[in-house]
LUMROLO-320516 format. One record per residue (C-alpha): residue in three letters; y, z, x negated. Coordinates in steps of 0.02 Angstrom, whole numbers, padded with zeros to 5 digits, always signed. Layout:
LUMROLO-320516
AlaYZX ...
//
This chain:
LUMROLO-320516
Unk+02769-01800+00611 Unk+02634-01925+00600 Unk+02589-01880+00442 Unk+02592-01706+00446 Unk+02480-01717+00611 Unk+02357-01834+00512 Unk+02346-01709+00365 Unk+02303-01574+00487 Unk+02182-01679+00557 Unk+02106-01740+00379 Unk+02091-01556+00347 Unk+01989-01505+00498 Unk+01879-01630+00473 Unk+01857-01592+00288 Unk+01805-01409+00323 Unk+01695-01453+00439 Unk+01607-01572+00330 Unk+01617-01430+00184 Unk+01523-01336+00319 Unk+01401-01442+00359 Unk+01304-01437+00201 Unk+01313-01233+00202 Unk+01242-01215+00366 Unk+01099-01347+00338 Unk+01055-01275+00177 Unk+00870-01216+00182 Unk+00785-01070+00167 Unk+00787-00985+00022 Unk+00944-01040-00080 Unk+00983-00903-00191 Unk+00857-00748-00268 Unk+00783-00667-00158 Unk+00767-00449-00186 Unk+00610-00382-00190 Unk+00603-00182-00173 Unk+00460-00080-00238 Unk+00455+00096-00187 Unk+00371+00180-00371 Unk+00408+00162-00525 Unk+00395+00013-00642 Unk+00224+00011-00722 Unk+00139+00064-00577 Unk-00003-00004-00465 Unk+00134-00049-00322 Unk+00235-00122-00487 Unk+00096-00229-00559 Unk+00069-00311-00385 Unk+00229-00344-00381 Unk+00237-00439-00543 Unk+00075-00534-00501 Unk+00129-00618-00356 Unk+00303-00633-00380 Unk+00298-00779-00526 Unk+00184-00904-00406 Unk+00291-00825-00255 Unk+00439-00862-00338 Unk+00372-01053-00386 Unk+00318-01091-00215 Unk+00479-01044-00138 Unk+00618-01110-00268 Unk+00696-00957-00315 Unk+00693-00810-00418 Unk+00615-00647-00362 Unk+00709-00511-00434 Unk+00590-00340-00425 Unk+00694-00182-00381 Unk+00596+00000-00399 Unk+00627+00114-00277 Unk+00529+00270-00299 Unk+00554+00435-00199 Unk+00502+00551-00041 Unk+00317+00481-00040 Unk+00402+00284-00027 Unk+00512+00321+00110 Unk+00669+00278+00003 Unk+00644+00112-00029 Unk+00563+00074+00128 Unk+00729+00115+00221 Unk+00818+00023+00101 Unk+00714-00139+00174 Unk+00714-00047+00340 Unk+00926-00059+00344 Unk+00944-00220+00253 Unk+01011-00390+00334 Unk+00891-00492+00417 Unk+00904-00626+00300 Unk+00773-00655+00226 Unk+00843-00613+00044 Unk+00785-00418+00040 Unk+00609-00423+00061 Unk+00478-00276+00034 Unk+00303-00222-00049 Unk+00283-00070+00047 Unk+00151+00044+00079 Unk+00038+00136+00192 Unk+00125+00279+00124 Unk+00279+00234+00197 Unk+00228+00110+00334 Unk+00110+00235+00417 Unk+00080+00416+00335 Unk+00229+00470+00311 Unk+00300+00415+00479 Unk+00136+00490+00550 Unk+00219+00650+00497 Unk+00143+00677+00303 Unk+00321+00659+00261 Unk+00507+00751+00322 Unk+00640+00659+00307 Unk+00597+00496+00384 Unk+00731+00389+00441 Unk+00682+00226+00511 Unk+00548+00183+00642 Unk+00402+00051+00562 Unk+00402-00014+00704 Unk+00565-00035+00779 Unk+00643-00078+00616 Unk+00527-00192+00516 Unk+00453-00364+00516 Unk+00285-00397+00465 Unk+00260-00550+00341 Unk+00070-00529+00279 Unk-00051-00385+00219 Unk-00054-00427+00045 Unk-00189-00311-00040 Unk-00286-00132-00025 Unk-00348-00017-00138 Unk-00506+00077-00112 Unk-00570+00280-00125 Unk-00735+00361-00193 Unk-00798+00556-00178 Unk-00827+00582-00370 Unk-00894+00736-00449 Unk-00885+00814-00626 Unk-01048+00776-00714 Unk-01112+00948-00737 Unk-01109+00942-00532 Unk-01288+00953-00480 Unk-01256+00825-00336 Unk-01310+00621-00339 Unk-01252+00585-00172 Unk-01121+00634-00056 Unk-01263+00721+00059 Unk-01342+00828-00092 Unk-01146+00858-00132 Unk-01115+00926+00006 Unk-01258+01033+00042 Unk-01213+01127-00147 Unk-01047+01162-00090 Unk-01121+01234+00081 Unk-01242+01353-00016 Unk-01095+01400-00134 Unk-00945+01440-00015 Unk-00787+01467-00138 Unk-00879+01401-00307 Unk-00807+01232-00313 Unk-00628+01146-00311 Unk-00572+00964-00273 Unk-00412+00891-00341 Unk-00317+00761-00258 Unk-00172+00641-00354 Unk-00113+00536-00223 Unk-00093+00534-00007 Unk-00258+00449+00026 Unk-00345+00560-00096 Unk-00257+00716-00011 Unk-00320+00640+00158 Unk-00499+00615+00122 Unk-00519+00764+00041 Unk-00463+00845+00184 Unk-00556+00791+00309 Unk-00715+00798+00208 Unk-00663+00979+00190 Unk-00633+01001+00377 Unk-00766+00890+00448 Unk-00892+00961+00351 Unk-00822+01130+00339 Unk-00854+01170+00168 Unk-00770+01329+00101 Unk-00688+01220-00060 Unk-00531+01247-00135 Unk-00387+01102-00148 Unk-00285+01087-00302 Unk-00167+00945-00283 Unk-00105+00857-00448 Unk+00068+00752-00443 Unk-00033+00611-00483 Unk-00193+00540-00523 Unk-00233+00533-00716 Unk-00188+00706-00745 Unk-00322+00729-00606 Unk-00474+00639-00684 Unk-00423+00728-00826 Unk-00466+00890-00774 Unk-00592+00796-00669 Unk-00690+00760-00824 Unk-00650+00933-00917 Unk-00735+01015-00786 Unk-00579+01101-00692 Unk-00592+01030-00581 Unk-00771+01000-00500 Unk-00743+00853-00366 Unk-00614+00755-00319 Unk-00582+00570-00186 Unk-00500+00483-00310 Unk-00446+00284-00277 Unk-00552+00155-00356 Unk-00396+00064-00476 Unk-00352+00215-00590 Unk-00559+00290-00585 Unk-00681+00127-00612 Unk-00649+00119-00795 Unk-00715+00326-00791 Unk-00844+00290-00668 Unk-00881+00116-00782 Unk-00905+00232-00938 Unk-01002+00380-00882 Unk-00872+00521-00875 Unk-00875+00529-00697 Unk-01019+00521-00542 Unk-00986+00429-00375 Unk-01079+00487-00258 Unk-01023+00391-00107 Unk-00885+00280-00012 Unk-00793+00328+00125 Unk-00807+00151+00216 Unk-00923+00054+00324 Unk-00962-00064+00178 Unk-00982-00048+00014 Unk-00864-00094-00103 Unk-00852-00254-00198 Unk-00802-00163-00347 Unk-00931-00028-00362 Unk-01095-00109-00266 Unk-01203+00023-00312 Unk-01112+00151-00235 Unk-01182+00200-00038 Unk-01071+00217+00100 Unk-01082+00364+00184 Unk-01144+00291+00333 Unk-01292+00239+00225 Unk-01319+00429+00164 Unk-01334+00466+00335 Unk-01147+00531+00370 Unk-01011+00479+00474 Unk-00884+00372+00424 Unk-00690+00432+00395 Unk-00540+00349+00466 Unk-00497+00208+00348 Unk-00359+00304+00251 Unk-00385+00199+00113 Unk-00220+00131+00020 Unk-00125-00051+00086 Unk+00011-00183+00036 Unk+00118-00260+00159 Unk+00254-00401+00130 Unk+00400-00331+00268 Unk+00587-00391+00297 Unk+00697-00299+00408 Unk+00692-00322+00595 Unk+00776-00465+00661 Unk+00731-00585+00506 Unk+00713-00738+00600 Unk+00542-00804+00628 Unk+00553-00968+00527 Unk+00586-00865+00389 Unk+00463-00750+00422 Unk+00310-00905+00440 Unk+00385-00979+00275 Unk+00359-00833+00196 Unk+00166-00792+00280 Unk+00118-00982+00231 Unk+00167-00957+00063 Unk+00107-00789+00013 Unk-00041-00815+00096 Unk-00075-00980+00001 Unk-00044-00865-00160 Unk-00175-00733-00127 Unk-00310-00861-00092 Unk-00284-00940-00246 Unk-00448-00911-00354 Unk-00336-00869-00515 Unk-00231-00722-00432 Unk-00370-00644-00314 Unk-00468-00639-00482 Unk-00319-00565-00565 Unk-00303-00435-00420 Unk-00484-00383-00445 Unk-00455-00377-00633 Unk-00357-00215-00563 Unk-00464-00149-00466 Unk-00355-00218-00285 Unk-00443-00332-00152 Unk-00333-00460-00088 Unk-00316-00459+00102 Unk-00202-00622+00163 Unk-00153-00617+00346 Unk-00073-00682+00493 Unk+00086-00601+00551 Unk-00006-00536+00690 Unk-00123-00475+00610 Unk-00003-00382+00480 Unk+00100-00282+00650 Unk-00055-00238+00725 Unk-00130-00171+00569 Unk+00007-00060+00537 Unk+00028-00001+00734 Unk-00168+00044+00720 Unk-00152+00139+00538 Unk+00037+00244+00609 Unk-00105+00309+00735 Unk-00237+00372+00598 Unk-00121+00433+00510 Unk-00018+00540+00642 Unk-00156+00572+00694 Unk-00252+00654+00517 Unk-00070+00719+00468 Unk-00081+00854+00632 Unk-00284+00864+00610 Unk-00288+00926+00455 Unk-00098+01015+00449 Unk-00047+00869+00292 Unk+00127+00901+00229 Unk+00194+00806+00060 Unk+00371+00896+00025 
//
């Protein structure tokens, strides 16, 4: 009986030694999911892959980058959005999915941004310029806009993506020119006609038009922003032309784990993604692409995204948006 008593005994003890080591076990100790709501190969993709190998170093563990495309990035934000809050299933989501389409750009939305995410970091943003075709009599956004006033229904813009859908609209509405919008699936196909002459105009973001702009085939004629850009210095602001600034629709990166990831996880994560982006190799590699890094505090990261939902809901019933 004494035996069998002191076996038992030996084999509580033993587990909870076993356990010991589990439970103490820091964070991260296995890979860690990563899920990117386009398509490999695209901008969102190539972010991904840039940060993740000196992520990945700094924390220990593999990063294992899973696309996600679909309904305007609202798929594989819910997939973050209904994970566990462990800290392994981490996301590279969007303004598209963190703000316009829960503004109301998008149906079908099924989690709250707010409710149902945790903010790590802003990790990046991509810019927008008003280009023109350049057979378009126009230097500047004012002169632009003047042509299009003294030629109601002569001219067309084309939009390939949300922000370029946004700006374009507003332009249209703010300034109300009589212009017609033909929206392209995407962007390239855009320039394309863009530079053909299709198309006459178009808000087009900075990443898939500089190397156009860079070459001639394309005109800027002004940024939507308070500042100019680092990427195209010679191009005015609109507040420098004299006109009023937009919203900032422009496009954003955001590191988010579901709600309820606990916050040491959370600050691990910040302080080390963070660290990444200030790192002179990779900020140069982001610029090399035509993204501007933007490291953040977690605060800064919530509040960012509670101030961009109200833009966006905002534009989306403004300016009637709808992506189906």
């Amino acid at each position: 009986m004494k035996i069998v008593r002191w076996l038992a005994g030996l084999a509580v003890a033993a587990s909870f030694v076993a356990a010991v080591p589990v439970a103490a076990q820091p964070y991260p100790n296995k890979p860690i999911r990563l899920i990117v709501p386009f398509a490999p190969g695209s901008g969102s993709d190539i972010l991904a892959r840039i940060l993740s190998e000196p992520l990945s170093q700094a924390l220990g563990q593999p990063i294992v980058i899973d696309n996600k495309p679909g309904n305007n990035t609202t798929v594989g934000t819910e997939i973050v959005a209904t994970a566990a809050p462990d800290g392994y299933t981490l996301g590279l989501l969007t303004n598209s999915g963190l703000a316009a389409s829960p503004g109301g750009l998008t149906s079908g939305v099924r989690y709250d941004p707010v409710k149902d995410l945790a903010y790590i970091a802003l990790v990046a943003s991509v810019n927008y310029v008003w280009l023109v075709n350049n057979d378009v009599n126009a230097k500047t956004a004012p002169e632009l806009i003047k042509l299009i006033q003294a030629n109601p229904g002569k001219y067309n813009y084309a939009s390939g993506n949300t922000g370029g859908i946004s700006y374009g609209g507003y332009l249209k509405n703010a300034h109300k020119l009589d212009v017609t919008h033909v929206p392209y699936k995407s962007t390239p196909p855009a320039l394309a006609d863009l530079i053909s002459g299709h198309v006459q105009i178009m808000v087009a973001d900075v990443p898939a038009s500089l190397s156009m702009i860079r070459a001639g085939k394309v005109r800027p004629v002004g940024v939507p922003s308070p500042k100019r850009y680092e990427l195209l210095p010679d191009v005015p602001t609109f507040a420098e032309s004299g006109l009023p600034t937009p919203p900032n629709m422009d496009g954003w990166w955001a590191l988010v784990a579901p709600a309820g990831t606990p916050d040491a996880i959370l600050d691990r994560l910040n302080k080390e993604v963070v660290k990444v982006l200030e790192t002179e190799a990779i900020r140069a590699k982001l610029l090399q692409t035509s993204l501007v890094p933007t490291p953040s505090t977690r605060e800064q990261a919530v509040q960012y995204q509670k101030d961009q939902l109200q833009v966006w809901t905002k534009m989306v019933k403004d300016l009637n948006l709808k992506v189906e």
